[in-house]
C-alpha positions, 0 to 999 in steps of 0.5 A: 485620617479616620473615616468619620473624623474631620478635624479641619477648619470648620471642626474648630468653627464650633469650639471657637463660637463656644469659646467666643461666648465664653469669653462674652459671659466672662465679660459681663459677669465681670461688669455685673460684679463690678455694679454690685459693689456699688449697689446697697441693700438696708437692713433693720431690727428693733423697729429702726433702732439698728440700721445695718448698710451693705453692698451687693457683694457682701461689703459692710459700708455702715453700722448705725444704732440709734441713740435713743435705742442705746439708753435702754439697752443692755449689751445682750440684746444690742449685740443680738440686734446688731448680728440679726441685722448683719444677717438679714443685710447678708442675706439681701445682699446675696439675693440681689447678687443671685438676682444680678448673677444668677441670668448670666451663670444660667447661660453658660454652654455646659 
């Protein structure tokens, strides 16, 4: 063996201690994406008239437009409102997912 290089036991000690976190940070990414999927971000437009629900990870759970919103409205401006709310929910929902996601991918030993 060359001089300098020690490829015994305590060696490996750090690759299997990085792998153990690895593996750690893996688990809990897991377990955060998991609860995302059950939390919910709300999004509006025209004052409440579109009501869009999503889950954290990018999961359309209800579209709700008003009654009343519908009698006045043409289908121009309904579908401008509702793709305005789609977006502003997307983008909650991707927040909270940065928020939830963004500690733990910050861990990882590179």
């Amino acid at each position: 063996m060359a001089k300098g290089f020690n490829r015994g036991p305590a060696a490996m000690g750090g690759q299997g201690g990085m792998m153990q976190q690895i593996q750690k940070l893996q688990k809990q990414m897991e377990e955060a994406q998991a609860k995302l999927a059950d939390e919910l971000v709300t999004a509006t437009a025209g004052g409440g008239a579109i009501k869009i629900v999503m889950t954290g990870d990018q999961k359309c759970k209800s579209v709700e437009i008003s009654p009343e919103f519908l009698k006045d409205a043409d289908p121009e401006m309904l579908q401008d409102m509702v793709l305005s709310a789609v977006n502003m929910a997307l983008d909650q929902s991707r927040e909270l997912a940065n928020q939830r996601l963004g500690p733990l991918s910050g861990g990882l030993p590179f």
